[in-house]
C-alpha positions in Angstrom: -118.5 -101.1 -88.7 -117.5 -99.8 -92.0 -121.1 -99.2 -93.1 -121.0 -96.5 -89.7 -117.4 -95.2 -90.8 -118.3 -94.8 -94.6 -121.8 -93.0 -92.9 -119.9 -90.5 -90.9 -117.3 -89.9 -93.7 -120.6 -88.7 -96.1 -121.6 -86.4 -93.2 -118.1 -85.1 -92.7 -116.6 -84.8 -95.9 -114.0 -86.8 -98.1 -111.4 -86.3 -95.3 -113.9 -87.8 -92.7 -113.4 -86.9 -88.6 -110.8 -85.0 -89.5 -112.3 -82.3 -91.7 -115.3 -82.6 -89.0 -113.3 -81.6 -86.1 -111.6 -78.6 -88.6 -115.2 -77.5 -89.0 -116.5 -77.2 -85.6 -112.7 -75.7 -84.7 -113.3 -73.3 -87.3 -116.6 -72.5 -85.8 -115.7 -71.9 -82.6 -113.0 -69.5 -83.4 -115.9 -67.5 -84.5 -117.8 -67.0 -81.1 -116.6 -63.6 -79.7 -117.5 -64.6 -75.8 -118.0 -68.1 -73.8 -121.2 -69.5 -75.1 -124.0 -68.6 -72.5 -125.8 -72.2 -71.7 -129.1 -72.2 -69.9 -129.9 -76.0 -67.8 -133.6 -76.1 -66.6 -134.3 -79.7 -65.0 -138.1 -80.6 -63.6 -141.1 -79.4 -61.8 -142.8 -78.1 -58.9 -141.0 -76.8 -56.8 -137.5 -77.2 -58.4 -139.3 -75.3 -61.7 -140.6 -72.4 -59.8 -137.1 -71.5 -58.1 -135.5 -71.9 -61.4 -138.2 -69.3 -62.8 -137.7 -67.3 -60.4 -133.4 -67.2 -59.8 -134.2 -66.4 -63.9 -136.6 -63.8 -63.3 -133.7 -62.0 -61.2 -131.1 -62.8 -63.5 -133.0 -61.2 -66.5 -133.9 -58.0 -64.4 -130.3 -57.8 -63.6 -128.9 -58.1 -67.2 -132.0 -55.6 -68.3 -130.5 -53.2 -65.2 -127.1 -53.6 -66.2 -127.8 -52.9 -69.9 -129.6 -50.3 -69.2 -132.8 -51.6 -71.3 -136.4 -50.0 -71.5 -137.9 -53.1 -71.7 -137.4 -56.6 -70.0 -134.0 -58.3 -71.3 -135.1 -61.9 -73.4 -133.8 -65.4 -72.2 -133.6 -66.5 -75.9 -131.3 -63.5 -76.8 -128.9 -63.5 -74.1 -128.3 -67.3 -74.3 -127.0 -69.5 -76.7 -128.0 -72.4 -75.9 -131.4 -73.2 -73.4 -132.9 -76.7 -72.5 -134.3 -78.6 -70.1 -136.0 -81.9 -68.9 -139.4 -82.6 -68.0 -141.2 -79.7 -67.1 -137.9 -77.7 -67.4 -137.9 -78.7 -70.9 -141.8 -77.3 -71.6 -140.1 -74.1 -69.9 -137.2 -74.2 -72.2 -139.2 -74.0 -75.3 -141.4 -71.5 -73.9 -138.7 -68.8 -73.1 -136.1 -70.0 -75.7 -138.3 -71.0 -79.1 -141.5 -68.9 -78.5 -139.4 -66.1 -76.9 -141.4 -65.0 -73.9 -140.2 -63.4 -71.1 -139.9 -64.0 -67.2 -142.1 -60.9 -66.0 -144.0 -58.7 -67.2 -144.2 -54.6 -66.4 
């Protein structure tokens, strides 16, 4: 137990959870809006509505931003994953940045 305490002490600093928990404070204060979080769970059928409730939701932001071309998942949210097949989806439209539909 004090090998795991000494541990997270190196990661956090020399005042340990404490200076940890000032950081991430500190770090929060700096987000202007609530983060935006993107949850994509499974397959089949459950991937394709998900795909699709996101196609909408991207043509609505793109509408409502008044965009000439298709409004990216990976720059309007924060933070996107997934599991199973909604986590191959994740990476697709978070890391290599593609989009929902095409025009």
């Amino acid at each position: 137990m004090n090998m795991v305490t000494t541990d997270i002490d190196n990661l956090a600093g020399n005042d340990g959870i404490s200076n940890l928990a000032t950081q991430v404070f500190t770090a929060s204060k700096k987000i202007k809006h609530r983060p935006r979080i993107l949850c994509l769970d499974g397959g089949g059928v459950y991937g394709l509505s998900e795909l699709l409730i996101l196609r909408r939701l991207m043509n609505d932001v793109t509408l409502a931003a008044n965009l000439d071309s298709p409004a990216l998942p990976c720059k309007y949210f924060d933070l996107i994953g997934g599991v199973g097949m909604g986590g191959l989806v994740a990476v697709m439209i978070g890391r290599l940045c593609m989009v929902t539909s095409q025009k």
